[in-house]
KESE-201703 format. One line per field, with one value per residue (C-alpha): residue number from 1; residue in one letter; z, x, y. Coordinates in nm, 2 decimals, m for minus. Each point is the difference from the previous one (the first is absolute). Layout:
N
num = [NUM  ...]
residuo = [A  ...]
pz = [Z  ...]
px = [X  ...]
py = [Y  ...]
//
This chain:
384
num = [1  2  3  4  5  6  7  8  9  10  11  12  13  14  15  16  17  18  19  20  21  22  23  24  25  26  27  28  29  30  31  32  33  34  35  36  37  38  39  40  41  42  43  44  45  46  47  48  49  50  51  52  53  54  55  56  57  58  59  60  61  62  63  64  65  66  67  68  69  70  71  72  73  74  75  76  77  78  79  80  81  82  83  84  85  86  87  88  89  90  91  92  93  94  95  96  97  98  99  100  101  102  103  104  105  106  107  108  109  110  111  112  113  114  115  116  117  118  119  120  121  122  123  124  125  126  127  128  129  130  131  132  133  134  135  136  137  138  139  140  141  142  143  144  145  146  147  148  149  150  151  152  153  154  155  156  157  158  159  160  161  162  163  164  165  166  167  168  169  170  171  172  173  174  175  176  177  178  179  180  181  182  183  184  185  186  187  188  189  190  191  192  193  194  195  196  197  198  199  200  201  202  203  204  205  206  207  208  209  210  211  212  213  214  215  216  217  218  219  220  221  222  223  224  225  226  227  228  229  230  231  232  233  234  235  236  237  238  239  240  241  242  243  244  245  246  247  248  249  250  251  252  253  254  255  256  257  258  259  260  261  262  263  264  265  266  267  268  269  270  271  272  273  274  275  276  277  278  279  280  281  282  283  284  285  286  287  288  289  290  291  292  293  294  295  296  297  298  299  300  301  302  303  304  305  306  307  308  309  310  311  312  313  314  315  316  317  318  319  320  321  322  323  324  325  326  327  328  329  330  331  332  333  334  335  336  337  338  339  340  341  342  343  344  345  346  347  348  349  350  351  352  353  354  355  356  357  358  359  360  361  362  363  364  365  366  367  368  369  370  371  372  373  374  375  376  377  378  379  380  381  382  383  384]
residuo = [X  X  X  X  X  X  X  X  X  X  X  X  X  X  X  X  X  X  X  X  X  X  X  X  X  X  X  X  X  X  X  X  X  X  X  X  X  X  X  X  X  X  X  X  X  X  X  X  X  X  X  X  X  X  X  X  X  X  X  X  X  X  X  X  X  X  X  X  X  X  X  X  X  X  X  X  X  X  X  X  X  X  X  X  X  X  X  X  X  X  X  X  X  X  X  X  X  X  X  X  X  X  X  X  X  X  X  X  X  X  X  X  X  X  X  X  X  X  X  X  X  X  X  X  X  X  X  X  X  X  X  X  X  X  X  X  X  X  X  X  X  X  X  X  X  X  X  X  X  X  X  X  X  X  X  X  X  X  X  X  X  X  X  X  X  X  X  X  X  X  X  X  X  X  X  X  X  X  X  X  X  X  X  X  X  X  X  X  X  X  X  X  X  X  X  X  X  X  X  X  X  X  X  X  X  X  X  X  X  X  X  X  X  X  X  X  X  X  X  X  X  X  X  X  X  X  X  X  X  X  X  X  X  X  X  X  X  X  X  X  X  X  X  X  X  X  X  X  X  X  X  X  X  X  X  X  X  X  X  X  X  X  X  X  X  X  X  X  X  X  X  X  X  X  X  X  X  X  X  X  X  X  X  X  X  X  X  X  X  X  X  X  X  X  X  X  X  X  X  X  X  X  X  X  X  X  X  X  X  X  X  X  X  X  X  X  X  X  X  X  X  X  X  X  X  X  X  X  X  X  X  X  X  X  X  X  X  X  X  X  X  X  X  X  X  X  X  X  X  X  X  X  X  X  X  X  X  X  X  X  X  X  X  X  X  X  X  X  X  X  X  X  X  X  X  X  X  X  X  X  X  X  X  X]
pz = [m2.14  0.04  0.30  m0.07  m0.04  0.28  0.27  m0.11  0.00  0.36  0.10  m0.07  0.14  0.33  m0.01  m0.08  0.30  0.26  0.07  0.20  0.03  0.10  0.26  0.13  0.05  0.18  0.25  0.06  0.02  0.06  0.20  m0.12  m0.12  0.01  m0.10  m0.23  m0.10  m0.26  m0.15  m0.24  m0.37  0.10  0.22  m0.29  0.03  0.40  0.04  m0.23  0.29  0.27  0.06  0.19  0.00  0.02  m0.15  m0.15  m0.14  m0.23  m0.11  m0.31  m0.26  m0.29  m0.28  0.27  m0.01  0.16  0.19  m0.14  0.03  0.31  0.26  0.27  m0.11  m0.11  m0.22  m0.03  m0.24  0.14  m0.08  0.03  0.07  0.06  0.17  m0.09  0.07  m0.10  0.29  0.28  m0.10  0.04  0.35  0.07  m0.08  0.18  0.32  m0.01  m0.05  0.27  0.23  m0.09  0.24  m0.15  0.22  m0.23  0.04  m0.20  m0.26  m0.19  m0.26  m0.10  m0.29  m0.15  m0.13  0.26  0.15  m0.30  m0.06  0.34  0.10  0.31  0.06  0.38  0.10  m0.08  m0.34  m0.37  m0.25  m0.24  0.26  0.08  m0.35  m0.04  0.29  m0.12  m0.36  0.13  0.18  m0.26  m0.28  0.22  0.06  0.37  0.14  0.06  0.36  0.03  m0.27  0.23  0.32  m0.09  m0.16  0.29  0.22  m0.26  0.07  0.10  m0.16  m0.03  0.32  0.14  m0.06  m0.13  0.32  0.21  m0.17  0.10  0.39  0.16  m0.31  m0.04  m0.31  m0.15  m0.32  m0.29  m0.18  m0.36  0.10  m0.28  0.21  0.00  0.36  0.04  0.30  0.03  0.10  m0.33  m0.25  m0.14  0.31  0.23  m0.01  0.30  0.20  0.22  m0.04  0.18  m0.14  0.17  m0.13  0.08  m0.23  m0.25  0.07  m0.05  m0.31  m0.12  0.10  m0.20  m0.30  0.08  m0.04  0.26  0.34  m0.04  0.23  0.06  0.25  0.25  m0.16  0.14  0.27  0.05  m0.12  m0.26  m0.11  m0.35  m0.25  m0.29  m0.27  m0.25  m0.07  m0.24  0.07  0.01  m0.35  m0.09  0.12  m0.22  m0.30  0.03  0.03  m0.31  m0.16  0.09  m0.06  m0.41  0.03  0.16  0.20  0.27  0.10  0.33  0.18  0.23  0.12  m0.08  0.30  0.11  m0.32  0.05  m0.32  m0.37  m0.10  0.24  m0.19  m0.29  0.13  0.15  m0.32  m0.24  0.25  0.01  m0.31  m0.10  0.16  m0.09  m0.19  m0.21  0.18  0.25  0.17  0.26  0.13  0.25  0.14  m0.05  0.02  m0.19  0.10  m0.35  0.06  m0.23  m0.02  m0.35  m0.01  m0.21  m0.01  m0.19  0.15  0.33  0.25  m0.20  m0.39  0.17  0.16  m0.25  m0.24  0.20  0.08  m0.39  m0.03  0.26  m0.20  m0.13  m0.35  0.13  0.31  0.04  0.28  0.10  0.18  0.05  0.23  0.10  0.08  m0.39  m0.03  m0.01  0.12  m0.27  m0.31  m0.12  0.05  0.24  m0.01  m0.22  m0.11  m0.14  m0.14  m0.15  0.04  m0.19  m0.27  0.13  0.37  0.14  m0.11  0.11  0.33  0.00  m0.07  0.22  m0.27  0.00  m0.09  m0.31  m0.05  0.05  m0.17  m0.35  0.07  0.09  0.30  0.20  0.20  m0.03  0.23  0.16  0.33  0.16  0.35  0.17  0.14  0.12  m0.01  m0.32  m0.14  m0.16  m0.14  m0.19  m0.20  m0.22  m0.20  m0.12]
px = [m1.65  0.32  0.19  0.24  m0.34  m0.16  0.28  0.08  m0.37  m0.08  0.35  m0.14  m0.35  0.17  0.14  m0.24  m0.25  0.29  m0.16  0.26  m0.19  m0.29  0.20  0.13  m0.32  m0.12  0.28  m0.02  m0.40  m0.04  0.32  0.19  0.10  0.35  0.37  0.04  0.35  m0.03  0.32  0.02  m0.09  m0.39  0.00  m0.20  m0.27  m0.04  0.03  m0.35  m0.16  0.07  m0.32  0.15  0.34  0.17  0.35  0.10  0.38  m0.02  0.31  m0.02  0.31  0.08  m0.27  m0.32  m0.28  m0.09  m0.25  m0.28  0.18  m0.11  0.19  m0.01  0.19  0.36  0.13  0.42  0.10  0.29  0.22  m0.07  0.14  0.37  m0.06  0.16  m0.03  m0.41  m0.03  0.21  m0.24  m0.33  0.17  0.04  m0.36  m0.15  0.19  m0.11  m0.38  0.03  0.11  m0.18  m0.23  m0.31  m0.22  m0.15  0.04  0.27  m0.11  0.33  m0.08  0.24  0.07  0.28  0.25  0.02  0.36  0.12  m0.19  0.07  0.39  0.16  0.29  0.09  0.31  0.35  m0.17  0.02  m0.25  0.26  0.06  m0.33  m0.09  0.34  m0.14  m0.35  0.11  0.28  m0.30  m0.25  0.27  0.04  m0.40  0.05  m0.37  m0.24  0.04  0.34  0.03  m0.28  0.19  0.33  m0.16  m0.25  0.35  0.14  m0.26  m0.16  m0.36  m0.01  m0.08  m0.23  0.18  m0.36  m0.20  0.33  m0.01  m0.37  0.07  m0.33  m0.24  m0.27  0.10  m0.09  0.12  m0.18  0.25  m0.07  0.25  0.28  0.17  m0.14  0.06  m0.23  0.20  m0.02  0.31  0.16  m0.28  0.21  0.23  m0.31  0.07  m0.31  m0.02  0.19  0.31  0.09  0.34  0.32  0.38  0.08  m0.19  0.12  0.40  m0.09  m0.09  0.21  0.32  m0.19  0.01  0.32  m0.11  0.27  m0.04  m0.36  m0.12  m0.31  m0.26  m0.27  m0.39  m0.34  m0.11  m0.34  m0.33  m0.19  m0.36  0.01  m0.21  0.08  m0.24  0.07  0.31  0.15  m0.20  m0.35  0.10  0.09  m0.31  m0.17  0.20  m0.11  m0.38  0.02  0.14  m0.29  m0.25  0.16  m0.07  0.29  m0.19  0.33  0.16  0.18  0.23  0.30  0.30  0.39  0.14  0.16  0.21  0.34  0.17  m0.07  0.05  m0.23  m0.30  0.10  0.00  m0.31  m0.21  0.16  m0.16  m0.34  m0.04  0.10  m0.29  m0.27  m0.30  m0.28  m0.17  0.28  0.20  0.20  0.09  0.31  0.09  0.33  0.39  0.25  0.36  0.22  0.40  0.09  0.37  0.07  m0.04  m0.24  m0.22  m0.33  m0.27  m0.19  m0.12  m0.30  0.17  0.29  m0.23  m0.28  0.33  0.09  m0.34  m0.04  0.23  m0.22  m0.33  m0.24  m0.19  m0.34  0.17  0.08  0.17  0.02  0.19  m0.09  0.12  m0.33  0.14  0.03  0.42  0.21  0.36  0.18  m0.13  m0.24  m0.27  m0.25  0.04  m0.08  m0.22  0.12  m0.04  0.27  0.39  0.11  0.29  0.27  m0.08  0.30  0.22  m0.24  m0.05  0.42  0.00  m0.32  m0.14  m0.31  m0.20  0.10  m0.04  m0.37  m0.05  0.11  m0.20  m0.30  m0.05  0.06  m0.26  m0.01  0.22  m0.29  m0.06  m0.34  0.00  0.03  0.27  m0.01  0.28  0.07  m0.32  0.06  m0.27  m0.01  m0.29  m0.14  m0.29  m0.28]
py = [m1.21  m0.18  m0.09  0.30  0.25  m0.17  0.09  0.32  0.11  m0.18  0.19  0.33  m0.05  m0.09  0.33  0.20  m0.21  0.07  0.31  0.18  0.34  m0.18  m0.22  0.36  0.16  m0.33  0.01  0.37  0.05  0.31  0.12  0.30  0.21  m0.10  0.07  m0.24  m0.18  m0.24  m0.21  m0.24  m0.14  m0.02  0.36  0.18  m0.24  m0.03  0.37  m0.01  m0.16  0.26  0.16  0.32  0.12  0.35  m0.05  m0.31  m0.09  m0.28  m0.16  m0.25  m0.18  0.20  m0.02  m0.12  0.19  0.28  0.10  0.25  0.41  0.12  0.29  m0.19  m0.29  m0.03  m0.29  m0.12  m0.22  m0.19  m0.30  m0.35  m0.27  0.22  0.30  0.33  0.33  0.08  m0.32  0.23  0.31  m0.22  m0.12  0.32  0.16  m0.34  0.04  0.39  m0.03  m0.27  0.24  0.29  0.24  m0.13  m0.11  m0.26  m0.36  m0.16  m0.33  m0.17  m0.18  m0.19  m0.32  m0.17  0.22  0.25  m0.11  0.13  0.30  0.15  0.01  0.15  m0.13  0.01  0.19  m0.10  m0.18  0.18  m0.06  m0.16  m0.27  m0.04  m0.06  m0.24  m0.21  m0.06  0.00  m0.35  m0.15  0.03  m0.13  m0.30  m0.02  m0.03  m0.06  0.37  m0.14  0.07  0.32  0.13  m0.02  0.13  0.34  0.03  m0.02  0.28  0.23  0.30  m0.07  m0.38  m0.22  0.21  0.32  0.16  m0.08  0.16  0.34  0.00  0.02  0.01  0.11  m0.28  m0.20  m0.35  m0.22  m0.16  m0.28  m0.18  m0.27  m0.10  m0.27  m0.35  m0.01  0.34  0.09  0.36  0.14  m0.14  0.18  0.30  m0.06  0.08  0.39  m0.01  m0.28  m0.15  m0.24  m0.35  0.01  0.14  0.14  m0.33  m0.16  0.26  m0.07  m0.39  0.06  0.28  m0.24  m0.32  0.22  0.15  0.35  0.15  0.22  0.17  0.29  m0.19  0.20  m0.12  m0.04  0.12  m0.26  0.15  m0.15  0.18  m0.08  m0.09  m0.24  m0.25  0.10  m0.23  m0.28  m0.21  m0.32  0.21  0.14  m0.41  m0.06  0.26  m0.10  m0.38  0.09  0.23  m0.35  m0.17  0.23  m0.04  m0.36  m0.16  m0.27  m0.10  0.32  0.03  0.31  m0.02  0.12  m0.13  0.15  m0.29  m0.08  0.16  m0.02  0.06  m0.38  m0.09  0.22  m0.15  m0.37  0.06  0.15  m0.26  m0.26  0.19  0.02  m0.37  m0.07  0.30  m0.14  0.19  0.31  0.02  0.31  0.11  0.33  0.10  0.29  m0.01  0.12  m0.22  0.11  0.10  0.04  0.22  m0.05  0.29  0.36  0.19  m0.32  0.05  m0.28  m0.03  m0.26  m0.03  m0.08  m0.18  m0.24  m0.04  m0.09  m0.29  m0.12  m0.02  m0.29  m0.19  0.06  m0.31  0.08  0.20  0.11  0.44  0.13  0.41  0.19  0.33  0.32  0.09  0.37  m0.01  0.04  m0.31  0.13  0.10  m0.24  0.27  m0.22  m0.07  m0.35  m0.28  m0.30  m0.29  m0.35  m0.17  0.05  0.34  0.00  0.16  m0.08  m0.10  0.26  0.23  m0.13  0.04  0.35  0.07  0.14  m0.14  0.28  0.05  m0.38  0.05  0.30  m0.15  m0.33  0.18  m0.17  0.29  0.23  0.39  0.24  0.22  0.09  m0.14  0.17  m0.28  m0.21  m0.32  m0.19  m0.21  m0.26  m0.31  m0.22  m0.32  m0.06  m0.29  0.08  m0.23]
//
């Protein structure tokens, strides 16, 4: 195979050994049946590995799959990553079953995605302006961190909002984290668990990104039990060992939490790769920040980086990047793989449209949903 083949088929065996219904029927044993809320791109899957449940409301991005038909579970589509109005009904239906006269034990299931797909705006706040805000913060990539906290402060659902409408009904959360940090209260917003952060912490940041007066409201304070089931470095982890086990002899997995800036990924993987020899590769879990500073822009974090990193690239050397939830932004892609600067590149990078860039090259990795979401991977790779 070659290094392109290679990383694309150790990519989808890590999926496929994630597991997620079996790491939900391990953390459950047999508990139940429950009242089941699951939220999020990989909610089909973990809802397969709940062992009892009586009513179960599953909420997934436009286009996921579905769980198998079956009465007792209801499915909405909603809209990711701007919420609209299919987000406000989810929220709605969520916050409901939470609350319901079933004496059954709730289980969220929640994964990245899910601050979109459930949407209650907290009173005094419109959906339009709701959307406005975490449409200016996403154009100017402010950190998840921060996005999280001002819509958890914006909310009725977010920030614990879940575990509130249960009042005293037993209730417990399962999280496949999407956040390098794997802090759960910033995992879809943390709809279930508690929340360290205040209003203040909201205004700070609403007045550093001058987003105006906001009718910010208090989060839950209360601890819930909840569990990590799997996160971005395990999946690295799981990534770089299906590398090896295809001959790749030097194959390491980490985590570029620490580097704050776009330039700095790219500094850092032109100097890796200067150095890579024969049989070597490494695997990050991964978020590179992208301003996007047009409208209608057509690429991604994933084609926008990979087309930079290209320029850095010695002869034998590829590097991927690849939205392990399977949908790169807006580029129509799921990422790409790359091994030489791309014709073209720099207007393309101009125009963030990236995307497109990759798609004529053929460097560019399928749109398709995988059910799992893990942040972004990136992997350089030097075959023998």
């Amino acid at each position: 195979m070659t290094a392109r083949e290679i990383v694309i088929d150790a990519f989808r065996a890590a999926c496929a050994r994630v597991d997620l219904p079996g790491r939900v029927r391990s953390a459950l044993g047999a508990a139940g049946p429950f009242v089941v809320i699951a939220a999020g791109k990989a909610a089909t899957a973990m809802l397969a590995g709940v062992p009892e449940f009586e009513r179960a409301l599953v909420v997934v991005p436009r286009g996921s799959p579905h769980p198998p038909a079956d009465p007792r579970v209801t499915v909405i589509e909603a809209s990711h990553p701007i919420p609209d109005e299919s987000s406000v009904r989810a929220a709605e239906a969520a916050i409901a079953l939470a609350a319901s006269d079933s004496p059954c034990e709730r289980l969220f299931l929640i994964s990245g995605g899910a601050s979109s797909l459930l949407c209650a705006p907290c009173e005094g706040l419109t959906l339009e302006r709701k959307r406005a805000i975490t449409q200016k913060l996403l154009d100017e990539d402010a950190p998840i961190g921060e996005i999280n906290v001002v819509r958890r402060h914006l909310s009725r659902i977010k920030g614990g909002g879940l575990a509130r409408a249960c009042g005293a009904r037993p209730r417990r959360t399962l999280i496949v984290s999407d956040v390098l940090s794997n802090a759960p209260r910033a995992i879809g917003s943390g709809p279930s668990v508690e929340d360290e952060t205040t209003v203040a912490d909201a205004r700070r940041i609403a007045s550093a990104r001058g987003l105006g007066a906001l009718p910010f409201v208090e989060t839950w304070k209360h601890g819930e039990r909840h569990e990590i089931l799997a996160s971005p470095l395990a999946f690295a982890e799981i990534v770089a060992s299906e590398l090896h086990a295809r001959g790749l002899s030097n194959v390491g997995a980490s985590s570029n939490e620490t580097w704050p800036t776009l330039e700095a990924h790219v500094q850092r993987y032109a100097k890796i790769a200067s150095g890579m020899r024969p049989g070597d590769a490494l695997v990050f879990a991964a978020e590179a920040p992208v301003h996007v500073t047009v409208a209608n822009a057509r690429g991604g974090r994933c084609t926008h980086l990979a087309t930079l990193v290209a320029q850095h690239l010695p002869e034998g050397v590829v590097f991927a990047a690849i939205a392990t939830d399977g949908v790169d932004g807006a580029s129509g892609t799921g990422g790409a793989i790359v091994s030489g600067a791309l014709p073209g590149a720099d207007l393309a990078l101009a125009r963030f449209a990236t995307g497109p860039l990759h798609l004529a090259a053929g460097t560019a990795l399928p749109e398709s949903p995988t059910g799992v979401n893990f942040a972004d991977l990136h992997v350089l790779v030097r075959a023998y």
